[in-house]
C-alpha positions in Angstrom: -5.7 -15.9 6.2 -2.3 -17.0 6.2 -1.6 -14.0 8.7 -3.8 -15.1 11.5 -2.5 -18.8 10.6 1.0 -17.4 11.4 -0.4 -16.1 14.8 -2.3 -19.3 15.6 1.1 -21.4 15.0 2.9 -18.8 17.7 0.2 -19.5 20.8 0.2 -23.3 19.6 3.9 -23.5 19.6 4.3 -21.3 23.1 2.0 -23.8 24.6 3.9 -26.5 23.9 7.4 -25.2 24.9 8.9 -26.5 28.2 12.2 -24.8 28.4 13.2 -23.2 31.8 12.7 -19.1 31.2 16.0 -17.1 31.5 16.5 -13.8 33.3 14.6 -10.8 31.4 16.1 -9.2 27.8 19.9 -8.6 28.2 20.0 -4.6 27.3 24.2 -5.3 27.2 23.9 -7.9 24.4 21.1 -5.3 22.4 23.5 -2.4 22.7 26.5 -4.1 22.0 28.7 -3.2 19.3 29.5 -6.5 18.0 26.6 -8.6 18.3 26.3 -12.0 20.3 27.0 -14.5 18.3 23.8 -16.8 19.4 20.3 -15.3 19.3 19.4 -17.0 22.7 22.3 -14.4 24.5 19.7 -11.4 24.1 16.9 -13.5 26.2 13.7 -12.4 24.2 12.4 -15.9 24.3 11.7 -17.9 27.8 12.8 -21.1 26.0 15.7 -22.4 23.9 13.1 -22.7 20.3 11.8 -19.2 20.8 8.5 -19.8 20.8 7.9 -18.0 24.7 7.9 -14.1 24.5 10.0 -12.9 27.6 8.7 -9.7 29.3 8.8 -6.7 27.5 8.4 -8.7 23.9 5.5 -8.2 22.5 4.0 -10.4 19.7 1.9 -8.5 17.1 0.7 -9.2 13.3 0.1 -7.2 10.3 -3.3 -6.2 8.2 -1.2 -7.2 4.7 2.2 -8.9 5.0 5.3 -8.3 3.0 5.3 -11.8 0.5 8.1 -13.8 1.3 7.1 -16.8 -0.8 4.5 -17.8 1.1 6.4 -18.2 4.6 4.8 -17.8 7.7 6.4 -15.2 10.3 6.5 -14.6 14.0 6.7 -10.9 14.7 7.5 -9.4 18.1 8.4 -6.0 19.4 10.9 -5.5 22.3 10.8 -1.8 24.0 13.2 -0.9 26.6 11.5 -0.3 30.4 9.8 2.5 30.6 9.7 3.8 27.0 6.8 4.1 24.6 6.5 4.4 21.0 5.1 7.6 19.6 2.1 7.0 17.2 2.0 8.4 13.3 -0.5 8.4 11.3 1.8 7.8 8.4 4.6 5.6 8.1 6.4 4.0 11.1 5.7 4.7 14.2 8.4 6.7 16.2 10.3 3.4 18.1 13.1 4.4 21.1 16.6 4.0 20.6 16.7 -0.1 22.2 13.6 -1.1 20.0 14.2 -4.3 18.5 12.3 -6.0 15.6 12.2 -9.8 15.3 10.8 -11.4 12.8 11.5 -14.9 12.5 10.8 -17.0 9.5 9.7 -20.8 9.0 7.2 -23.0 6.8 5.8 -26.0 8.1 6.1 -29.3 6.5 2.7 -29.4 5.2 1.5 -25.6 5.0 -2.0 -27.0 4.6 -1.0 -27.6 8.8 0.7 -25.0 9.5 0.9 -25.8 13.3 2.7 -29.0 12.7 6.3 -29.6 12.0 7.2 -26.1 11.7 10.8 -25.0 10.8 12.4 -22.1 12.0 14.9 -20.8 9.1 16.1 -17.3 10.1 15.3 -14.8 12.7 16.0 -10.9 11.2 16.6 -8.9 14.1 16.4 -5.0 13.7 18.3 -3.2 16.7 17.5 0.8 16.9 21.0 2.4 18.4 21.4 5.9 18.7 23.2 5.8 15.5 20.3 4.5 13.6 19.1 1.1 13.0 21.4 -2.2 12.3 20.1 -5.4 11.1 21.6 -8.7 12.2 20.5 -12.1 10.7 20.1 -15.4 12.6 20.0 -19.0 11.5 18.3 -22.0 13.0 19.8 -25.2 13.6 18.7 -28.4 12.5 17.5 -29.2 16.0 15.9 -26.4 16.5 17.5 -25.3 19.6 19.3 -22.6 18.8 20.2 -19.5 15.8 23.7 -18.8 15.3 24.4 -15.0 13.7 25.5 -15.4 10.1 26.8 -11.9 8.9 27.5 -13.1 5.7 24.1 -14.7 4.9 23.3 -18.9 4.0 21.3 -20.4 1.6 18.9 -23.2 3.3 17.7 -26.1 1.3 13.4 -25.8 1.9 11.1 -28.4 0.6 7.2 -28.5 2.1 3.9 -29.0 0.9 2.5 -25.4 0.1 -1.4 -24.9 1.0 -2.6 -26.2 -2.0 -1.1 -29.1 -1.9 1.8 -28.6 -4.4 5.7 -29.9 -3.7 8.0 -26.7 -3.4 11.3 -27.4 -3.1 13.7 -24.0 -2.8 17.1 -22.9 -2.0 16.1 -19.9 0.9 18.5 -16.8 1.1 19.3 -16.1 4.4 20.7 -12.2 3.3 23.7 -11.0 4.5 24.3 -7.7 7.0 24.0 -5.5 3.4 21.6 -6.9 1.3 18.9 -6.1 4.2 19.2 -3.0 3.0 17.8 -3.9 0.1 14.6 -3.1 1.8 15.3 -1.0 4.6 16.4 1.6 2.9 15.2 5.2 3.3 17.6 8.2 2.2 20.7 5.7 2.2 19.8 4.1 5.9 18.3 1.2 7.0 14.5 1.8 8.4 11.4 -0.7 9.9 9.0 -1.0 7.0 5.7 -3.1 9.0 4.7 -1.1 12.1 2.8 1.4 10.8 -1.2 2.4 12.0 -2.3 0.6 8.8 -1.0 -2.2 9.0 -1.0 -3.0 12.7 -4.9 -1.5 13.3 -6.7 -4.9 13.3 -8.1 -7.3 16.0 -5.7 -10.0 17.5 -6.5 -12.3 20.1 -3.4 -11.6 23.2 -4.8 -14.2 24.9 -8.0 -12.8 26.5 -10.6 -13.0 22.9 -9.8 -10.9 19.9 -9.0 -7.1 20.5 -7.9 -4.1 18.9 -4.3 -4.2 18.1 -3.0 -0.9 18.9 -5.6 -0.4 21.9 -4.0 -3.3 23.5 -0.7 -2.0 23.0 -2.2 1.9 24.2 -3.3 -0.1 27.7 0.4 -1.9 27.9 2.2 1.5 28.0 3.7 -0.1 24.1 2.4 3.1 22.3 1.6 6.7 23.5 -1.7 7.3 22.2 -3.9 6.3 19.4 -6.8 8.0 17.8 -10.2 6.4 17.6 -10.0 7.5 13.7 -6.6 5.4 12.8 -5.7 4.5 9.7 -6.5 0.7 8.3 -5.2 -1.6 5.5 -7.1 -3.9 4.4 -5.7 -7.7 4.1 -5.1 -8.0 0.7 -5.8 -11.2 -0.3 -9.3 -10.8 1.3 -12.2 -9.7 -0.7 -14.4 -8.6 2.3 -12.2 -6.8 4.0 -11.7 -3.9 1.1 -12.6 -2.4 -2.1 -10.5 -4.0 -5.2 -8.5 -0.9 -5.3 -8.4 -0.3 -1.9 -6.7 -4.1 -1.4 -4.5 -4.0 -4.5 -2.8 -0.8 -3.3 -2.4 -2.2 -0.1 0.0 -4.8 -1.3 1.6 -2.4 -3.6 2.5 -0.2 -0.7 3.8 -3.7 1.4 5.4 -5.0 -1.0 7.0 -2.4 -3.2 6.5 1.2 -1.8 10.1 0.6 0.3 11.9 1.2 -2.8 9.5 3.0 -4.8 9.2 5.7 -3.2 10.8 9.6 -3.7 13.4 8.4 -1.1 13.9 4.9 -1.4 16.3 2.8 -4.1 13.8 2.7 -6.9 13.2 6.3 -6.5 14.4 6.7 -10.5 11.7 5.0 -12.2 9.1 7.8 -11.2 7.0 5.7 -9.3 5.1 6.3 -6.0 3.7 2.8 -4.9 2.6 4.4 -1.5 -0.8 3.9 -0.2 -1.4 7.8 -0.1 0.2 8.9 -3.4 -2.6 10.6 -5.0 -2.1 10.7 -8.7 -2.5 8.0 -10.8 0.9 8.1 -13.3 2.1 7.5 -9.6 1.2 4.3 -9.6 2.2 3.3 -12.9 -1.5 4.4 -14.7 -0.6 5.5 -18.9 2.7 6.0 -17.4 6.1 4.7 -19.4 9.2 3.0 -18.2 12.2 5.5 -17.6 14.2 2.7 -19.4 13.3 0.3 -21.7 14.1 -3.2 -21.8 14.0 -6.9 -20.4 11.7 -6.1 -17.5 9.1 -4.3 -20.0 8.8 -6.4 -22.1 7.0 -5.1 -25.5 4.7 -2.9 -23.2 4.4 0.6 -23.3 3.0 1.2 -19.6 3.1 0.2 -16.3 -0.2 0.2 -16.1 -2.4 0.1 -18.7 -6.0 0.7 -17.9 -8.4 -2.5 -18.5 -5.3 -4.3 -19.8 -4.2 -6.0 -17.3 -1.7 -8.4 -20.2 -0.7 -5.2 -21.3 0.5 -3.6 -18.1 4.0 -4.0 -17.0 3.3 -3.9 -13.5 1.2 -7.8 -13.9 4.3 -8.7 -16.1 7.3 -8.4 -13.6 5.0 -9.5 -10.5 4.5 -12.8 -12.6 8.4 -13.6 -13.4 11.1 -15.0 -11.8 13.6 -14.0 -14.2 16.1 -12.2 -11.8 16.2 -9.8 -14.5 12.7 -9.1 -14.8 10.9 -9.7 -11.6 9.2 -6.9 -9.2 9.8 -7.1 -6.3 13.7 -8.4 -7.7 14.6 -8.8 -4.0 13.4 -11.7 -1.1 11.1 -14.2 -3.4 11.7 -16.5 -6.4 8.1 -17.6 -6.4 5.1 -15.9 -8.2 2.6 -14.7 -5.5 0.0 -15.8 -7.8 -2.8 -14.5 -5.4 -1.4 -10.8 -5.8 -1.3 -11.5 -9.8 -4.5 -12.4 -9.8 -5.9 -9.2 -7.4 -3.8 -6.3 -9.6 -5.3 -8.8 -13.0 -8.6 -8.0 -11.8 -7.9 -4.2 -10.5 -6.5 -3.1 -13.5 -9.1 -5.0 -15.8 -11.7 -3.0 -14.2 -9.9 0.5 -14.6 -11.1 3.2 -16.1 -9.2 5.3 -18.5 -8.0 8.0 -16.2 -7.2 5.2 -13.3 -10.1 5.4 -11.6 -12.2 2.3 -10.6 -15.1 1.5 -12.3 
């Protein structure tokens, strides 16, 4: 819900937006060695609160999101003329050398409205040179009007009304040029983890009624071909949309298959959060911690089948102890939605991991 909320606020807030559009996206300031110090200087947006997509920059949305305590995102995809993206069935699609990522985030004052009074915090930008992929980090201004390139991170003071009508006051970390890898990392470089089929195969509305993701970007040239069989998560936090299991592995494989993964950062604690690991202990099923300690608490598994106040797994999602906490990077909040989706997966588990 909150993903198609996040679109809605991007067509509201492009509506609204009067700014006189600039020439089309500057390829010198994308290639660019040291980066343009204001976002505006790359011309992805028509108007000075990036809220109009220039030509080439393609909005899209995801199936499950990554959980960035509960912020809404704006997600676009810039190709360079005249180049495509090469499908996969698994993991991220095949982007050109001059892809660009954008992902900006922003909560609105009231996220019960979360078309009114929205704040733009950061837009992440994720630049594919020949040399691999660089990430650069941008911070809004108070106005609004412009995000300044902050190499070395910020912390921004946050306070809203979240969608159940709680007060949430935060301290948001902008991360520095490094700690993006945090998440990016594959094999010791820095890597898109959204686009995949999965995640993008779902209807979205581009203006002309609700349509298939990936075909519209197969009839805008975006993508080079995509099968009629493609892969699909479902949106985790919806019941209707997939099996228990089927949802619960979903957001493990958003949310924590980056690093735990055979080539990722959490690669040493034996676990294979990805959606199409096959085997069970994989996951975390009867399977021990490599080391004991803080983050196990007095558990013996990761998972412990129909125990969900046994498992590890339900532990660490539900901390905030910087010491204990899974995912340890980009939230202090408990996504208590996701606590409450592996509570009931692994309550209704069979011995050997299997769903009852």
């Amino acid at each position: 819900m909150r993903s198609l909320l996040a679109f809605a606020v991007i067509v509201a807030l492009a509506a609204s937006a009067t700014a006189q559009a600039p020439s089309g996206v500057d390829a010198r300031a994308i290639a660019a060695n040291d980066p343009p110090p204001l976002l505006s200087a790359y011309h992805f947006f028509r108007d000075a609160g990036a809220r109009q997509p220039n030509a080439g920059v393609t909005p899209y949305d995801l199936n499950t999101p990554l959980y960035s305590d509960g912020a809404l995102k704006f997600r676009y995809l810039y190709l360079p003329p005249h180049t495509q993206a090469a499908y996969r069935d698994d993991g991220v699609f095949d982007l050109p050398v001059g892809a660009v990522l954008i992902k900006t985030f922003a909560f609105a004052a009231d996220m019960r409205h979360p078309t009114d009074n929205v704040r733009f915090l950061e837009t992440r930008l994720l630049i594919h040179r020949a040399s691999g992929w660089v990430a650069y980090p941008y911070v809004w201004n108070e106005a609004q009007t412009e995000a300044r390139l902050s190499p070395i991170g910020a912390t921004l003071p946050v306070s809203f009304t979240d969608a159940d009508g709680s007060a949430v006051a935060l301290d948001w970390a902008v991360p520095n040029v490094n700690q993006c890898k945090g998440c990016h990392d594959r094999a010791g470089a820095i890597v898109p983890i959204g686009p995949t089929a999965r995640n993008l195969n779902r209807l979205l509305d581009y203006g002309n009624g609700a349509e298939g993701q990936l075909a519209h970007w197969q009839a805008a040239g975006i993508i080079d071909a995509v099968p009629a069989d493609a892969p699909r998560f479902p949106n985790a936090y919806d019941p209707v949309s997939g099996t228990l299991e089927a949802r619960a592995r979903a957001y493990l494989h958003v949310n924590c298959a980056h690093c735990h993964n055979p080539e990722g950062p959490g690669h040493t604690s034996g676990l294979d959060l990805r959606f199409n690991s096959p085997t069970p202990v994989q996951w975390g099923v009867l399977k021990r911690p490599v080391a004991a300690g803080r983050g196990s608490s007095t558990f013996d598994f990761d998972i412990a089948p129909g125990h969900p106040e046994q498992s590890i797994l339900v532990y660490r999602m539900g901390s905030t102890d910087p010491g204990q906490m899974m995912p340890e990077l980009g939230r202090q909040r408990v996504d208590t939605r996701a606590v409450a989706l592996m509570r009931d997966w692994i309550a209704g588990m069979s011995a050997d991991g299997t769903s009852r």
